[in-house]
N, C-alpha and C positions, 0 to 999 in steps of 0.2 A: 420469673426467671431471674431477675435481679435481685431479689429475696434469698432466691439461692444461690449464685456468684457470691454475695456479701458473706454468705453463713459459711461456704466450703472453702471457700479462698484458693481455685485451682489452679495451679501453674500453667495450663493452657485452655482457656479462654473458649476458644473458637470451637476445642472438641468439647468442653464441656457443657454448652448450651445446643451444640448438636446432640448430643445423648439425653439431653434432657428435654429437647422438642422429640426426637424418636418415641421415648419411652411416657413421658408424662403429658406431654399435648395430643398425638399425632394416636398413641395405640391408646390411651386410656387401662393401661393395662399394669401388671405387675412386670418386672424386668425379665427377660428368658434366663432359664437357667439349663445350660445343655451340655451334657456328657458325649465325649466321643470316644465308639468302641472299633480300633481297628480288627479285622481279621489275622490271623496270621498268614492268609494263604493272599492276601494284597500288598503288593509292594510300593507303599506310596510315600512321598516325606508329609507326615503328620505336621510338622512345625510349620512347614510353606504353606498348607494350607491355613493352618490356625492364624497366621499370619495374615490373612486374605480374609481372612470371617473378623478376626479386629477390624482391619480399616472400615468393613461394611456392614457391622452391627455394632461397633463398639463394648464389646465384651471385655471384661478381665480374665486374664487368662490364669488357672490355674492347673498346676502340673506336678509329678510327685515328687520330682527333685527339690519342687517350690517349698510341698507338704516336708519334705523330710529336712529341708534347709531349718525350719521353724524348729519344727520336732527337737533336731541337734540342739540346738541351745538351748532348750528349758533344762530347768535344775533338775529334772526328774528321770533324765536319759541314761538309759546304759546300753554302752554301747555294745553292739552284737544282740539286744533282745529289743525285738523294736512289737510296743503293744497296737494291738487295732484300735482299741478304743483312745488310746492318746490320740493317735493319729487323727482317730475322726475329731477330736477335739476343734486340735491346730487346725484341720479343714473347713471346722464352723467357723474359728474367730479370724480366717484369711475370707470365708464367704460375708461376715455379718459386719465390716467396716462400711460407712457412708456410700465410698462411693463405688464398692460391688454391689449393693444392695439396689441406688438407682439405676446403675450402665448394665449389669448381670452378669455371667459368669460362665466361659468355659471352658470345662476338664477335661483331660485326656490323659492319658497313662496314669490314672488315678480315680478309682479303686481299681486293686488288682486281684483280690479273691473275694469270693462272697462274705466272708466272714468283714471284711475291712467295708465292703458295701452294707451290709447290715446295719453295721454302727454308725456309718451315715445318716442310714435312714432313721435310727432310733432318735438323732440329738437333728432331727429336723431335715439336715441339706438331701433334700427332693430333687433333681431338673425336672423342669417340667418338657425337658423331650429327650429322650436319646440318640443317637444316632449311631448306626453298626454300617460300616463302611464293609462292606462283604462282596465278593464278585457274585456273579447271578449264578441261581440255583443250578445246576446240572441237571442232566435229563436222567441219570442213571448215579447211583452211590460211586466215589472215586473206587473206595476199599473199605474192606470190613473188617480194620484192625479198630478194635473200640477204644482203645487208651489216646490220650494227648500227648504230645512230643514234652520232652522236662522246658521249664524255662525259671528263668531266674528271677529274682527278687523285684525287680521293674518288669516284670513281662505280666500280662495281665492274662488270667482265664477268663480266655473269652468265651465258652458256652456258659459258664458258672455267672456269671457278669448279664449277659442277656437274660439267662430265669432273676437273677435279681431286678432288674429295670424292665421288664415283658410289660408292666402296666406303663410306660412312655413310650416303647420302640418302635422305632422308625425305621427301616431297611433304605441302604442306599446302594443302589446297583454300583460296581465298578467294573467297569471292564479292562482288560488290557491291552496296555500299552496307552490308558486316559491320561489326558495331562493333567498335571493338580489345579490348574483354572477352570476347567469343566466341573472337577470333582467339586470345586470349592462353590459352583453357582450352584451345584447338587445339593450340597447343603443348606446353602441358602437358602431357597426353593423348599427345601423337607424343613427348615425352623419356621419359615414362612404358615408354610400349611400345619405345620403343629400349632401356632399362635389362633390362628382359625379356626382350630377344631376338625381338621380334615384326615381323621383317621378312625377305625370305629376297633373295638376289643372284641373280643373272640368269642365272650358269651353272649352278645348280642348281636342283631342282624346289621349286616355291612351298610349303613348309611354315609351320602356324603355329608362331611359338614357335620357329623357327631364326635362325641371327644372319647378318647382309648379309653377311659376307666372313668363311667360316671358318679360324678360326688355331686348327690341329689339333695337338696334342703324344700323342705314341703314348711310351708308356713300356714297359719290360719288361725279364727276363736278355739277355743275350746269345744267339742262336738261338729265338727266337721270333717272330723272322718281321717285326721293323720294319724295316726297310729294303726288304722286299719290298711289306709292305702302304702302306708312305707314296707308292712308285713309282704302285702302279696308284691310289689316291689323286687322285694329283696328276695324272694322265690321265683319271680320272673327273668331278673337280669343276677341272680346271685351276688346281691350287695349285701352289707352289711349294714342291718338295723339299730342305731343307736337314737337312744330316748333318752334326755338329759335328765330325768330321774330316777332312771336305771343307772345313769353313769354318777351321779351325784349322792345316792344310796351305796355304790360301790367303793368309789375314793373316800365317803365318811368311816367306813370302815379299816380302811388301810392302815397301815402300818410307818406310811410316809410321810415326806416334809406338808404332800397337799391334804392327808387325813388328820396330822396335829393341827392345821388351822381351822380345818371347819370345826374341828373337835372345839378348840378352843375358842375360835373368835367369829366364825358363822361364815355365812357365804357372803363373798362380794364379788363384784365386777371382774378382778382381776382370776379371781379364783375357777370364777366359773371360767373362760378362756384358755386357765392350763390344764383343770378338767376334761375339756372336749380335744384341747391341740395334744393333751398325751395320747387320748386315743388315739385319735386323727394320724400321728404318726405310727401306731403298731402294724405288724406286716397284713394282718389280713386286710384291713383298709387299705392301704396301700395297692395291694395285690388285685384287688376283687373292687374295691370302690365300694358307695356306702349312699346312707338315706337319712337322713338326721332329723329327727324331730323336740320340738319339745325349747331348742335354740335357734337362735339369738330371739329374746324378746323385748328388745330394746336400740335403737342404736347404735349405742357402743357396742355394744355386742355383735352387731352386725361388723362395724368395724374391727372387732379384734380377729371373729373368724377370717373375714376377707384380708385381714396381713397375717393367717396362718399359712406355715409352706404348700398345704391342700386344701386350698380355700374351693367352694363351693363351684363346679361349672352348670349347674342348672337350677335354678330358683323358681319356684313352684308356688304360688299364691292358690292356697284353696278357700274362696269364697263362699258363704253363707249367712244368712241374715240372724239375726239378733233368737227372732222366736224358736228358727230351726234347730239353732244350737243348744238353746234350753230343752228345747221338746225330748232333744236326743238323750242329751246328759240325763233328764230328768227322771228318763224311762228306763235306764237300764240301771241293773242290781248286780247284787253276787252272790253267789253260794258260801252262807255262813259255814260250812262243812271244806268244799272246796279249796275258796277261794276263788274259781272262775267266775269271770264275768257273764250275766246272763239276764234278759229281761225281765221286768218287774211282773209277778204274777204268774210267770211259768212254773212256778214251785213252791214249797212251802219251806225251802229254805234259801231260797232266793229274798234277800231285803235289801232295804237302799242302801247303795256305798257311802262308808262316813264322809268322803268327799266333797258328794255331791248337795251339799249346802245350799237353799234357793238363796239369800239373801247375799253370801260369798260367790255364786255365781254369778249374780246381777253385777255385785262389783268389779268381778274377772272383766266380763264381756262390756260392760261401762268402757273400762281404762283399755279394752285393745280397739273398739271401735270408734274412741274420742284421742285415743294417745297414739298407740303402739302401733296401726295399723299405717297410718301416717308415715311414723318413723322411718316402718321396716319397708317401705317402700319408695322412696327417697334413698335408702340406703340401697336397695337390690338396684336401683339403675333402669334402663331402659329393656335391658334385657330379660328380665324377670316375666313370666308366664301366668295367665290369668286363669284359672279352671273353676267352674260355675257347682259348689260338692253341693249343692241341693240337689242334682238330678240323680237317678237310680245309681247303685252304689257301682253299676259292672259299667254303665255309660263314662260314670266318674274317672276310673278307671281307666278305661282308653285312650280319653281324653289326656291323661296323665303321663301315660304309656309315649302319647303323642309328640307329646311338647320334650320327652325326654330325650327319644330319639331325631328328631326333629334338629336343623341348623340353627345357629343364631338366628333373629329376626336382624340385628342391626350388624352394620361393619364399623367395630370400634373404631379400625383405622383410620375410615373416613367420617365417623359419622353418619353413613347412610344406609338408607333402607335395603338392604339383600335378596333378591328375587328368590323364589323357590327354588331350591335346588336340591333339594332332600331325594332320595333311591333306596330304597330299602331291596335287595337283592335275595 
């Protein structure tokens, strides 16, 4: 704490070692980052409450007048055509200074059309909750006029706004004639339980304690079975399968700033991190959530996903021994014809994949059971999931299945152990 007072030099003292036991002692966690979506059919003052969620999470608040104050002054403005994508610009470099980055960030009247939340999403700024302040459902439709009422240049669409953030939302009842202190513990209460993991998404079964859109990372040797189990995975809860040599075969190809360097100067640490954080940001990930294999195989690596904006909520350790993972690799081939994978001996144009190298493989499984295995688990934390992939491939499975819907085991907040509380409905 006194490392950091020295380094930021903050004008007030007192809040700034409170937001920094909050966020870095106390959650062990990344900073919140939360959007607020009013209704139009709720009459509330927004600012009184934004006001009230300062003093009691210490957020930075950002707003569109905040957004369009920036915007005005760059050299590149003209007035009367105002672009989205500047806009998200100035949104990232008001989100990416010091100390929004520790304390976190919340928005309100900003984004106001899908098109200005899109570009958000492309250059990074994620919350990781939303919150739609909305009165409670009706038992019957008001009226079946389909259009929205016009609104203006600050007024946000707010159905268009909810399909954009569906993978964070939160629903906060409002009733009328609430006072904005009620409303404002409501909040509280819904950032709280989002921080927890206490909501579940809509392709998968309603658990307590699971997170809205799971971003799945399966670690393990080589022949243990990730790439098969991410597949049915991502058919089961419809995530999205990314294998970092699918995605690093893709970007060498590109036509971009990150395919002129592998081109030119090969892969490194840095490269591999913008490779995975550009996907990691595209809408389907976003949308639908994902299964990542293949990354981080090292600690930094672990480190740079975990400071990406959709850094990993469930860590999956698939365990198997040394011989098992030879035996597997060893045995399977491919269709010289094909191309598919398929076992040694089933065919006569099934031969061994040029990959599967014994004496390269001895050295793969060498350096992940003496180095990397170490690493990557020191780096996953306490929360990370043990699964036994020597047992039957459909048991493995389950098991998988389990741990994904399944609640934390620990409470970052406190530190301690979490009783079962999991419900699958």
């Amino acid at each position: 704490m006194v490392q950091d007072l020295v380094i930021n030099l903050p004008q007030d003292h007192l809040k700034h070692m409170k937001v920094f036991l909050n966020h870095r002692i106390l959650s062990g966690k990344d900073a919140d980052r939360v959007i607020i979506l009013v209704s139009p059919e709720v009459n509330i003052d927004i600012n009184m409450i934004a006001k009230d969620l300062i003093k009691d999470l210490g957020f930075f608040v950002i707003t569109r007048r905040c957004v369009m104050d920036r915007y005005e002054k760059s050299d590149n403005y003209v007035p009367g055509c105002i672009s989205p994508v500047r806009m998200a610009e100035v949104t990232k470099s008001l989100t990416m200074t010091n100390q929004v980055l520790q304390s976190g960030w919340l928005m309100f009247d900003h984004p106001c059309t899908l098109r200005e939340a899109r570009c958000l999403q492309q250059l990074g700024v994620l919350p990781t909750m939303t919150l739609v302040l909305t009165p409670p459902p009706p038992h019957a439709p008001l009226t079946d006029h389909p259009h929205t009422a016009r609104r203006s240049f600050f007024d946000q669409d707010f159905e268009a706004l909810k399909f954009a953030y569906k993978a964070t939302l939160k629903e906060i009842y409002v009733n009328p004639g609430e006072d904005a202190k009620c409303i404002e513990m409501k909040c509280v209460r819904g950032i709280r339980a989002a921080a927890a993991g206490a909501h579940a998404g809509a392709r998968s079964l309603a658990t307590v304690g699971a997170p809205g859109n799971y971003r799945v990372l399966l670690l393990g040797p080589r022949g243990c079975g990730r790439r098969l189990h991410a597949e049915t995975l991502s058919d089961r809860f419809g995530l999205v399968h990314l294998h970092f040599k699918d995605l690093y075969n893709e970007a060498k190809e590109g036509d971009d700033e990150i395919g002129e360097k592998l081109r030119n100067f090969g892969l490194s640490t840095r490269l591999r991190a913008d490779i995975v954080r550009r996907r990691l940001a595209k809408k389907d990930c976003i949308d639908n959530g994902w299964v990542l294999t293949g990354f981080p195989t090292c600690g930094a690596d672990f480190e740079n996903l975990d400071n990406m904006p959709t850094p990993p909520n469930r860590i999956i350790f698939l365990n198997a021994d040394w011989q098992t993972c030879k035996t597997r690799v060893l045995s399977r081939g491919v269709d010289w014809c094909s191309g598919q994978s398929a076992p040694l001996g089933s065919g006569p144009r099934v031969l061994v994949h040029p990959e599967d190298d014994e004496v390269a493989l001895d050295a793969e499984l060498d350096t992940y059971f003496t180095e990397t295995v170490a690493e990557l688990r020191a780096a996953a934390g306490i929360n990370a999931e043990e699964v036994d992939a020597c047992k039957p491939i459909d048991q493995v499975q389950v098991e998988i299945q389990a741990a994904i819907m399944a609640a934390p085991a620990f409470n970052m907040e406190f530190g301690s152990q979490l009783s079962n509380n999991v419900r699958g409905d």
